[in-house]
C-alpha positions in Angstrom: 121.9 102.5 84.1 118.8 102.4 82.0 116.0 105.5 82.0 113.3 103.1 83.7 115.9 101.9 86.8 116.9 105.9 87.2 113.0 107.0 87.2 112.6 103.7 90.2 115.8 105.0 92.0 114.4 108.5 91.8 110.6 108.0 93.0 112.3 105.9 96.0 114.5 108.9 96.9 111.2 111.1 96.5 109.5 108.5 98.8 112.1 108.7 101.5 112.5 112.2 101.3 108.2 112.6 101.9 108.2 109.9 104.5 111.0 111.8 106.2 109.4 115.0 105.8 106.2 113.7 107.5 107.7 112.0 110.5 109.1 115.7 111.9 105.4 116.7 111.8 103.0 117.7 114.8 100.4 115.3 113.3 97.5 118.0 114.5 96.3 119.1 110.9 95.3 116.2 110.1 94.7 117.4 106.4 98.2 117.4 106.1 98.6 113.7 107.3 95.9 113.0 105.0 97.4 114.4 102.1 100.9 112.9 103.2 98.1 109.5 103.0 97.4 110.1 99.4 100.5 111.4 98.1 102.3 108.5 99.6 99.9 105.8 98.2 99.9 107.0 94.4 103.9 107.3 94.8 103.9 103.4 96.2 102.1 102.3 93.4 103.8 104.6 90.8 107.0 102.5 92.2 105.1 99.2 91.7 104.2 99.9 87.9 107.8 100.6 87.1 109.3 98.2 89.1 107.2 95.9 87.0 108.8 97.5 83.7 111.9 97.2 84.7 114.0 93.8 83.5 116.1 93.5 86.6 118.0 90.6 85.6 119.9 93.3 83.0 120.3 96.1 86.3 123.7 95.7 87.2 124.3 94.0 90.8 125.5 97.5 92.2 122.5 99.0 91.3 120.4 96.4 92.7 122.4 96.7 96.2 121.7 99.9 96.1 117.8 99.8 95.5 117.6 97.1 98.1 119.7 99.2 100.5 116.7 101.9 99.8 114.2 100.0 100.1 114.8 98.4 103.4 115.6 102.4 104.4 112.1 103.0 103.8 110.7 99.6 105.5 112.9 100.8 108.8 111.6 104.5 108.6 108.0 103.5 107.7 108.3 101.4 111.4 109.6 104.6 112.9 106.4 106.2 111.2 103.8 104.0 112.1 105.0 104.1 116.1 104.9 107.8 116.0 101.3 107.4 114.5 99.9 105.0 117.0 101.6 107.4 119.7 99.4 109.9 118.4 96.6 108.1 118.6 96.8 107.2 122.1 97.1 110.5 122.7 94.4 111.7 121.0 92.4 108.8 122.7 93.6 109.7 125.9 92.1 113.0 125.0 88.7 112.5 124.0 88.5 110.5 127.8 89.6 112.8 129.6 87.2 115.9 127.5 84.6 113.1 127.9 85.1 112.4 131.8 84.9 116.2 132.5 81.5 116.4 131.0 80.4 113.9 132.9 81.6 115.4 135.9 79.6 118.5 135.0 76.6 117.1 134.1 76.3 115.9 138.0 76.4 119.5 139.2 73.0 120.8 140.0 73.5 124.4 139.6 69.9 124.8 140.6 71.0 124.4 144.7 73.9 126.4 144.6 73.4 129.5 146.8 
């Protein structure tokens, strides 16, 4: 296997490995989400440039099964990723209605009367 197909196999791995990594989290810090974000995108597009150096017609079909097995890995964990995300964010929606509902409640209380 050539040095270019072993550096592709190896950022993949890395990418699966961070991905996996990520999905365990609490999502709260959200600076860790955001650097999970940024790390993720430069790795993607690491990936792309060597993928684009790489003659694939000369990468034996083994190593191309296994490269596709990856990648579709990462397609079926990045779903898994995305609805743990959006669950977050209905939380976190729920959230900010129920903090803002409350302060609605208490802006009707005139403390003024109370006895």
């Amino acid at each position: 296997m050539n040095k270019m197909v072993e550096l592709f196999d190896d950022f993949i791995t890395k990418a699966i490995v961070m991905t996996e990594n990520i999905m365990v989290e609490d999502y709260k810090d959200s600076n860790r989400l955001s650097e999970f974000t940024q790390n993720r995108e430069r790795l993607m597009a690491i990936i792309e440039q060597i993928s684009m150096q790489i003659q694939w017609d000369e990468v034996s079909l083994e190593n191309r099964h296994e490269i596709d097995r990856k990648i579709e890995f990462i397609k079926k964990i990045d779903v898994q990723l995305l609805t743990l995300l959006q669950e977050h964010k209905d939380e976190i929606r729920t959230e900010i209605e129920q903090t803002f509902k409350q302060k609605e409640n208490i802006k009707g209380y005139n403390l003024t009367d109370v006895k």
